[in-house]
N, C-alpha and C positions, 0 to 999 in steps of 0.2 A: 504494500500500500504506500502511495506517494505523501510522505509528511507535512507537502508545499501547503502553506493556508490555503481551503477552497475558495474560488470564485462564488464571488455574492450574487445571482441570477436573478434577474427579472423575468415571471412569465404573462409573455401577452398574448391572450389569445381571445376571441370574441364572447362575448356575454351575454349584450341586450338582442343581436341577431339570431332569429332563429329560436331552439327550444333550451331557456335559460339554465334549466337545471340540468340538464346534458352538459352544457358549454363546461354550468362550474364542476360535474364531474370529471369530465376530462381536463378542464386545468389543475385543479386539484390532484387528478391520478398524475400530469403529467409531474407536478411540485413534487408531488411522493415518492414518484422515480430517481427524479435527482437530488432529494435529500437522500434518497438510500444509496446514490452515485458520492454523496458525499459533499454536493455542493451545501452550498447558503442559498436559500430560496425564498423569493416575496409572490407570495401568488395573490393577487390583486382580489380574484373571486369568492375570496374568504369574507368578503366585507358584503354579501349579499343577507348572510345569515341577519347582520346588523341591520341593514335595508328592511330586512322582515319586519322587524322590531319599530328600529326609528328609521322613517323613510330621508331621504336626502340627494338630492339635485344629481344628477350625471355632472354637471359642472364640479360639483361637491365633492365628490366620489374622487374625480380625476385630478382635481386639488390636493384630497387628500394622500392619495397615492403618490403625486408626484415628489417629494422628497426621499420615499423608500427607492421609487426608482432613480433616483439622483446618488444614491448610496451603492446601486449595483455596480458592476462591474460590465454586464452586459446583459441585452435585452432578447432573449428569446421569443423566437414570433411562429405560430405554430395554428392550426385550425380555420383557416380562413381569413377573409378580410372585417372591417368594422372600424364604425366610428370611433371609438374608445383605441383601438389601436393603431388605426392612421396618426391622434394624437399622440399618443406613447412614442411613435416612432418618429415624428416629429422631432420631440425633444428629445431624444436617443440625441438626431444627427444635429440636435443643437447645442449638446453637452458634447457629442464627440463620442458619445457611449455606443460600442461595437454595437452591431444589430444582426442576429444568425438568424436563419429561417432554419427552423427545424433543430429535433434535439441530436441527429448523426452529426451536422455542423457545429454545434455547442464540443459536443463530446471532443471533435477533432482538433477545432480552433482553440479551446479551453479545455486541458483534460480533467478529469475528476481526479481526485484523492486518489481512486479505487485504481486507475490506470486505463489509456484510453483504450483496451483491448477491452479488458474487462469491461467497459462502461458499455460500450459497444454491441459486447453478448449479452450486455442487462436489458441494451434497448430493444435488441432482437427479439428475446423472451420475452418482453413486459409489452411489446406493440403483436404481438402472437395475442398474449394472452386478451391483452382489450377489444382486440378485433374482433374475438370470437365471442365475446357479450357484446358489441358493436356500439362501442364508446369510440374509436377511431374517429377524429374527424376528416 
């Protein structure tokens, strides 16, 4: 296992598009994945549960996110396209913060803790395993 500090990750992927609580399971699984790769991970769809509870402006939301994403390292972009992540990637290229499409480009560009071989067979198994309950986006 690589002892380097992990990469602090941003995952963006779409939310309000489409059927919401899909989205936040698949961002969610995807967070899960690379905390178990070993990264640092801010998965933005976690603040839906909140939304349940005390509702708050898309503006609000992307307000509040924006300094965790300002603390990443780099922004993973995965799932489709959306409004909430045209913004995010916006400010990516206005901080200068890397922007991968996809988690094989993550793993390569940035390897995990685990090693980029290993990360690699994790993503192989873990995108088998989603497919076949059909969380894939």
């Amino acid at each position: 296992m690589n002892e380097a500090k992990p990469w602090k990750v941003y995952v963006s992927c779409p939310l309000s598009d489409g059927d919401q609580m899909k989205n936040v399971r698949y961002a969610i699984m995807l967070g899960d994945l690379l905390m178990r790769m070993g990264y640092q991970v801010y998965v933005p769809h976690l603040t839906i549960f909140w939304h349940f509870l005390i509702p708050h402006t898309h503006a609000e939301w992307l307000a509040y996110d924006e300094p965790w994403q300002r603390d990443c390292e780099v922004l993973v972009r995965a799932g489709g396209d959306s409004k909430g992540c045209a913004q995010e990637e916006s400010l990516a290229e206005r901080i200068n913060q890397p922007i991968v499409w996809g988690l094989p480009e993550l793993v390569q560009k940035f390897p995990p803790p685990i090693g980029e071989e290993a990360g690699m067979e994790m993503l192989n198994t873990s995108f088998e395993k989603m497919d076949a309950i059909g969380i894939v986006a």
